[in-house]
N, C-alpha and C positions, 0 to 999 in steps of 0.2 A: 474143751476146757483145759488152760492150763494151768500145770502145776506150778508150784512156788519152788524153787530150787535152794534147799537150805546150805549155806555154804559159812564156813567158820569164816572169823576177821583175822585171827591168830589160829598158827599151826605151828607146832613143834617142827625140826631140823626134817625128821626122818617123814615128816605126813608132807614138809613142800619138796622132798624130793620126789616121791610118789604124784603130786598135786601138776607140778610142772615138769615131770619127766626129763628129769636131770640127775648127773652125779650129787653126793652130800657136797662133796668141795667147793665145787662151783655153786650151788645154791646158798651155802653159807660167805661163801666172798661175795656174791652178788647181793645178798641182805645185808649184807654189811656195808659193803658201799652205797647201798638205796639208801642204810638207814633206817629201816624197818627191823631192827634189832632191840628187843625189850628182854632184860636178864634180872631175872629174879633169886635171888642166891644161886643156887645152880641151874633154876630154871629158864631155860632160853625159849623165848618164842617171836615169832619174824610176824608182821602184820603184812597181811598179803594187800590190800590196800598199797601199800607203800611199795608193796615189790614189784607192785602188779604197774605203776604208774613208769616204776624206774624200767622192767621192763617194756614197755613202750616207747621208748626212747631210744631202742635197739631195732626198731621196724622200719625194713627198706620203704623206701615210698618212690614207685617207678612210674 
Protein backbone atom coordinates (compact mmCIF):
# COMPACT_ATOMS: atom_id res chain seq x y z
CA UNK A 1 0.00 0.00 0.00
CA UNK A 2 1.11 3.38 -0.68
CA UNK A 3 1.15 6.22 1.30
CA UNK A 4 0.14 9.63 0.29
CA UNK A 5 3.20 11.92 0.80
CA UNK A 6 1.85 15.30 2.35
CA UNK A 7 3.87 17.95 1.12
CA UNK A 8 3.34 21.97 1.64
CA UNK A 9 2.53 24.33 -1.78
CA UNK A 10 4.21 27.19 0.22
CA UNK A 11 7.34 27.13 2.52
CA UNK A 12 8.81 29.88 4.46
CA UNK A 13 12.77 30.93 3.43
CA UNK A 14 14.30 28.70 6.17
CA UNK A 15 11.83 25.19 5.57
CA UNK A 16 13.15 25.62 1.27
CA UNK A 17 16.48 25.84 2.40
CA UNK A 18 16.09 22.60 4.55
CA UNK A 19 13.54 21.31 1.61
CA UNK A 20 16.12 21.65 -1.20
CA UNK A 21 19.34 21.48 0.55
CA UNK A 22 20.77 24.66 -0.30
CA UNK A 23 22.38 27.88 1.36
CA UNK A 24 19.31 30.64 2.50
CA UNK A 25 21.11 33.10 -0.36
CA UNK A 26 20.85 31.10 -2.99
CA UNK A 27 17.36 29.66 -2.34
CA UNK A 28 16.06 33.05 -1.88
CA UNK A 29 17.68 34.53 -5.41
CA UNK A 30 16.48 31.58 -7.08
CA UNK A 31 12.73 32.22 -5.79
CA UNK A 32 13.10 35.33 -6.82
CA UNK A 33 13.98 34.88 -10.09
CA UNK A 34 11.30 31.75 -10.60
CA UNK A 35 8.97 34.03 -9.26
CA UNK A 36 7.49 32.04 -6.60
CA UNK A 37 7.86 35.00 -4.20
CA UNK A 38 4.41 35.92 -2.24
CA UNK A 39 5.07 38.70 0.74
CA UNK A 40 2.69 39.43 3.00
CA UNK A 41 3.56 42.37 5.25
CA UNK A 42 6.68 40.76 6.58
CA UNK A 43 5.61 37.41 5.73
CA UNK A 44 7.54 35.85 2.92
CA UNK A 45 6.70 32.60 1.55
CA UNK A 46 8.09 30.89 -2.12
CA UNK A 47 5.51 28.37 -3.65
CA UNK A 48 7.45 25.42 -4.49
CA UNK A 49 5.39 24.61 -7.39
CA UNK A 50 6.89 27.57 -9.07
CA UNK A 51 10.54 26.90 -7.85
CA UNK A 52 10.25 23.40 -8.40
CA UNK A 53 9.44 24.14 -12.43
CA UNK A 54 12.17 27.01 -12.53
CA UNK A 55 14.41 24.50 -11.17
CA UNK A 56 14.02 22.11 -13.95
CA UNK A 57 15.30 24.19 -16.25
CA UNK A 58 18.78 23.88 -14.62
CA UNK A 59 18.79 19.95 -15.60
CA UNK A 60 21.57 18.55 -17.72
CA UNK A 61 19.97 16.31 -20.26
CA UNK A 62 22.95 13.97 -21.73
Amino acid sequence: MQKKVDRKRFVRYKEGVELYSMCQSKFEDMAKEAGAIYKLNKLVLVNCDVFEEYLETFRIKE
